[in-house]
C-alpha positions as CSV (number, residue, x, y, z in Angstrom):
1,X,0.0,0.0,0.0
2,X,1.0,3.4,-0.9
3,X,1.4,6.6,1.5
4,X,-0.2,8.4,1.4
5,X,-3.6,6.3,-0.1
6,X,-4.3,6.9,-3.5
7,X,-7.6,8.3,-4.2
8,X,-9.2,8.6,-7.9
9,X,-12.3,10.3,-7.6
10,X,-15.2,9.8,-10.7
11,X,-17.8,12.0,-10.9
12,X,-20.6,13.5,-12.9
13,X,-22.3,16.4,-11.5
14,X,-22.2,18.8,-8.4
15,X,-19.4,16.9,-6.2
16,X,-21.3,17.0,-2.9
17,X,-19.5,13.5,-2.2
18,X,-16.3,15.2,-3.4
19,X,-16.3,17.9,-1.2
20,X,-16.9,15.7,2.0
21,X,-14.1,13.5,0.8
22,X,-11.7,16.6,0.6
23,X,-13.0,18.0,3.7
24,X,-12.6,14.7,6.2
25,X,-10.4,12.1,4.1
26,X,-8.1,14.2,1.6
27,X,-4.7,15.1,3.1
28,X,-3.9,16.8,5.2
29,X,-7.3,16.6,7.0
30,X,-6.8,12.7,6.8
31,X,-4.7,9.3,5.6
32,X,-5.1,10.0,2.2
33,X,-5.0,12.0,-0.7
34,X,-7.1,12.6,-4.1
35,X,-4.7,12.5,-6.4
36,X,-6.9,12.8,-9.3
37,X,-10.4,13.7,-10.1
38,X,-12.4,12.2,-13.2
39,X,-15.5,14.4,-15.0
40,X,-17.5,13.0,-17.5
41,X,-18.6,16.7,-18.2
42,X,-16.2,19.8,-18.5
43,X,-18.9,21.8,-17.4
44,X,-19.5,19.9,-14.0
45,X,-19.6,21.6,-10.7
46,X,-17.6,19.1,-8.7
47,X,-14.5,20.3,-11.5
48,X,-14.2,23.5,-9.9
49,X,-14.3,21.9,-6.2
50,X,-10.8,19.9,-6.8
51,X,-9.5,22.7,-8.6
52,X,-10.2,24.8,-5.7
53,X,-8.4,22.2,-3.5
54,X,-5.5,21.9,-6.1
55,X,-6.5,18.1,-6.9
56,X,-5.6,17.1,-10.8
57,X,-9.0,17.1,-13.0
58,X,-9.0,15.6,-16.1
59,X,-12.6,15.1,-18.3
60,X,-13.5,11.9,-20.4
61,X,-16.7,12.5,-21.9
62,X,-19.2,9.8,-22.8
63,X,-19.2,10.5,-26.5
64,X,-15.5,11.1,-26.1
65,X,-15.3,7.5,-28.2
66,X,-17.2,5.2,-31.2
67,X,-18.3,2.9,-28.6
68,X,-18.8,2.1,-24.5
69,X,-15.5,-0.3,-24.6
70,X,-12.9,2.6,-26.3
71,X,-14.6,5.4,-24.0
72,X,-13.9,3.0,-20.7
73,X,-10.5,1.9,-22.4
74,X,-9.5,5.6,-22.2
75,X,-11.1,6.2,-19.1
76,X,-8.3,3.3,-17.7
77,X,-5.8,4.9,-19.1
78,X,-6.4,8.4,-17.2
79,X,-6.9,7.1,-13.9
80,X,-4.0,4.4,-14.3
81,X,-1.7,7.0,-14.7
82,X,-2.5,8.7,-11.3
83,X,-1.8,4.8,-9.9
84,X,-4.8,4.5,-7.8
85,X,-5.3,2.2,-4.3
86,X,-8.7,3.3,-4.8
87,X,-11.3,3.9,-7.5
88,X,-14.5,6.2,-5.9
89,X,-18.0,6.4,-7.8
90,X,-19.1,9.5,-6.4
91,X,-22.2,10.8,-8.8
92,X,-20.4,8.7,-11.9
93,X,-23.6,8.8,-13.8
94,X,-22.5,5.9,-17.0
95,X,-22.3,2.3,-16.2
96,X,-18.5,0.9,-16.6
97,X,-17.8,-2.1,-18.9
98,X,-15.1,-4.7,-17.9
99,X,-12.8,-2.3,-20.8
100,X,-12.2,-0.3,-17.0
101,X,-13.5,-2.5,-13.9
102,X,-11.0,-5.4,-14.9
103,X,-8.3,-2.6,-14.7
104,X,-8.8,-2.4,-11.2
105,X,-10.0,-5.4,-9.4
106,X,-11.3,-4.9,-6.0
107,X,-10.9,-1.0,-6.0
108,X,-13.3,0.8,-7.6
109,X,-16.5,1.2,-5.2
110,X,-20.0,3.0,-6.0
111,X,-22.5,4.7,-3.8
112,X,-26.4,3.6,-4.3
113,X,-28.9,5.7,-2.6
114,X,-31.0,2.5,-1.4
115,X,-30.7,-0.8,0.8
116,X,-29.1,-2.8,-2.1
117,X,-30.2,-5.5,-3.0
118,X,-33.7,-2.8,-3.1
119,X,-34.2,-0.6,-5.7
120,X,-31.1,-1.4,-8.1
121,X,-30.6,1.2,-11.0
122,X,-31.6,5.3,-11.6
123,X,-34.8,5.3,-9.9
124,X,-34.2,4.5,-6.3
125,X,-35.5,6.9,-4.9
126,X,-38.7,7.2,-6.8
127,X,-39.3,3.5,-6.6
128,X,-39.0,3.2,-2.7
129,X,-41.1,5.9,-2.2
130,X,-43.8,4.2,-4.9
131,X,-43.4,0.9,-3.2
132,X,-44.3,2.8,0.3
133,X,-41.3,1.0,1.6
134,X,-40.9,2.6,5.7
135,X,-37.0,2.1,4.9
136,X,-34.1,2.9,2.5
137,X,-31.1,3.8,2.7
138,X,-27.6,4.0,1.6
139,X,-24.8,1.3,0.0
140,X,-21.3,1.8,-0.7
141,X,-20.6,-1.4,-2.6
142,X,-17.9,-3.1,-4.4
143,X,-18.6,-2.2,-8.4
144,X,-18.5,-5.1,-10.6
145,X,-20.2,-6.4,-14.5
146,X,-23.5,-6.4,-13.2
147,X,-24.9,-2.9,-12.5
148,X,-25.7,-2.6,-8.2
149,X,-24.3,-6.0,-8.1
150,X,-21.2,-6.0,-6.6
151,X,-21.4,-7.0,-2.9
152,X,-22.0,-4.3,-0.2
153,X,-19.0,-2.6,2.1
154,X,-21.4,-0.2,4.3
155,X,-24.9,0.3,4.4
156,X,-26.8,2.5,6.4
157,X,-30.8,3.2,6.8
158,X,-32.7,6.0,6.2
159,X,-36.6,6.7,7.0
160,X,-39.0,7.3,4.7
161,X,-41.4,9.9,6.3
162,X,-45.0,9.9,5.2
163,X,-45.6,12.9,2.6
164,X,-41.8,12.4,1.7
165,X,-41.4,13.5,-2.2
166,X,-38.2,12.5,-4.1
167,X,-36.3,15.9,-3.1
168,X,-37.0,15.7,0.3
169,X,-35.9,11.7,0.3
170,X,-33.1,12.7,-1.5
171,X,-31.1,15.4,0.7
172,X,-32.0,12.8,3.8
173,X,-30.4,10.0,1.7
174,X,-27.7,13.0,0.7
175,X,-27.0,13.2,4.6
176,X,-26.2,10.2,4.7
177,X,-24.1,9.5,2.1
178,X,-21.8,12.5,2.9
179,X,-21.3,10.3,6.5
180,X,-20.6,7.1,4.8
181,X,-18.7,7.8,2.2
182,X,-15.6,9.0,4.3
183,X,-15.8,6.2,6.5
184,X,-15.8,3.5,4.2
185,X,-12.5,5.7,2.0
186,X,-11.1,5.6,5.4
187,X,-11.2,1.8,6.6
188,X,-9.8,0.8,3.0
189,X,-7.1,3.3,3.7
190,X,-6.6,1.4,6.8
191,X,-6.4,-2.1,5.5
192,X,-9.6,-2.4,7.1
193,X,-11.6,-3.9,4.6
194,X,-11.4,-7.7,3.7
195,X,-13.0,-9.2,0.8
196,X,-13.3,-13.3,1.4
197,X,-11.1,-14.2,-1.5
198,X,-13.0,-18.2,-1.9
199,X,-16.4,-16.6,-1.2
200,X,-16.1,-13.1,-3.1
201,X,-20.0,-11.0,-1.7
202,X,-18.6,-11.6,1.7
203,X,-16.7,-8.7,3.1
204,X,-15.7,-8.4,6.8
205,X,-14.8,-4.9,8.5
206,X,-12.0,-5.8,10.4
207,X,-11.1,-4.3,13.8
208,X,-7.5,-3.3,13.1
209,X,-6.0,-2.9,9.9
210,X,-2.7,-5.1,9.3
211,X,0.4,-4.3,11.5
């Protein structure tokens, strides 16, 4: 493991997820360090946030390439070169082909704004609150072939209030994401997090990282 732990932040949009991450995990408020943030849109808010924290930004657009494969080949490339321990979804708003996940085995991870294996997909939010579910929440999970699929790291529940609408969900879900996210970049900086190598969905939070 490097030091300090390498960080490769993707994002799509604002960079709320960003920001927490540069205010709680990036150095020198904590163990590690963005060393490079990812923008599918030049235009995107969460650009101007690393830049105003002197992180590296680079953009790869989706109809930078022909195809899925040659835009996620590219996309490899970049964040290669910044020599990541860890690959962050935060707002990363295209699905990633094996062209970029089989780059980086075990190190790129995703937050979902529900209790995954629940609401899967673009539509969480709406489709708890139209299933009149009393519960969701929010996964950081492991980011493999199979969009949502990849086993979950931390989870944590949020109500669902009656009279709730999707924006009002949303920001309590947004809480809540901004609190696990750092965590969970924190205990893999740590060594903290242990994926069962002969049965790959189970992942164990260990007490102390290795010595």
């Amino acid at each position: 493991m490097s030091s300090p732990y390498r960080v490769v932040v993707l994002i799509s949009g604002s960079g709320t997820n960003l920001q927490r991450l540069i205010e709680t995990v990036h150095a020198p408020a904590g163990a590690s360090e963005i060393v490079l943030v990812v923008s599918s849109r030049a235009d995107a808010p969460g650009v101007e946030r690393a830049k105003r924290a002197g992180i590296p930004t680079t953009v790869v657009a989706r109809g930078a390439s022909e195809d899925r494969t040659a835009r996620d080949r590219a996309l490899a490339d970049a964040v290669a070169q910044a020599q990541p321990d860890l690959v962050v979804l935060a707002g990363w708003m295209s699905i990633l082909t094996g062209a970029f996940l089989d780059r980086f085995p075990d190190r790129v991870i995703n937050l979902h704004p529900s209790l995954l294996p629940a609401f899967p997909g673009m539509h969480a939010i709406e489709e708890a609150l139209a299933w009149g579910v009393r519960w969701t929440g929010v996964t950081i999970h492991y980011v493999e072939h199979e969009v949502d699929g990849g086993p979950p790291i931390l989870q944590e529940p949020v109500p669902v209030v009656y009279g709730d609408t999707p924006d009002s969900l949303r920001e309590r879900i947004r809480e809540a994401e901004h609190r696990l996210l750092p965590v969970a970049v924190g205990l893999f900086a740590a060594g903290r997090v242990l994926r069962d190598p002969t049965s790959p969905r189970q992942v164990q939070i260990l007490e102390e990282g290795p010595s």
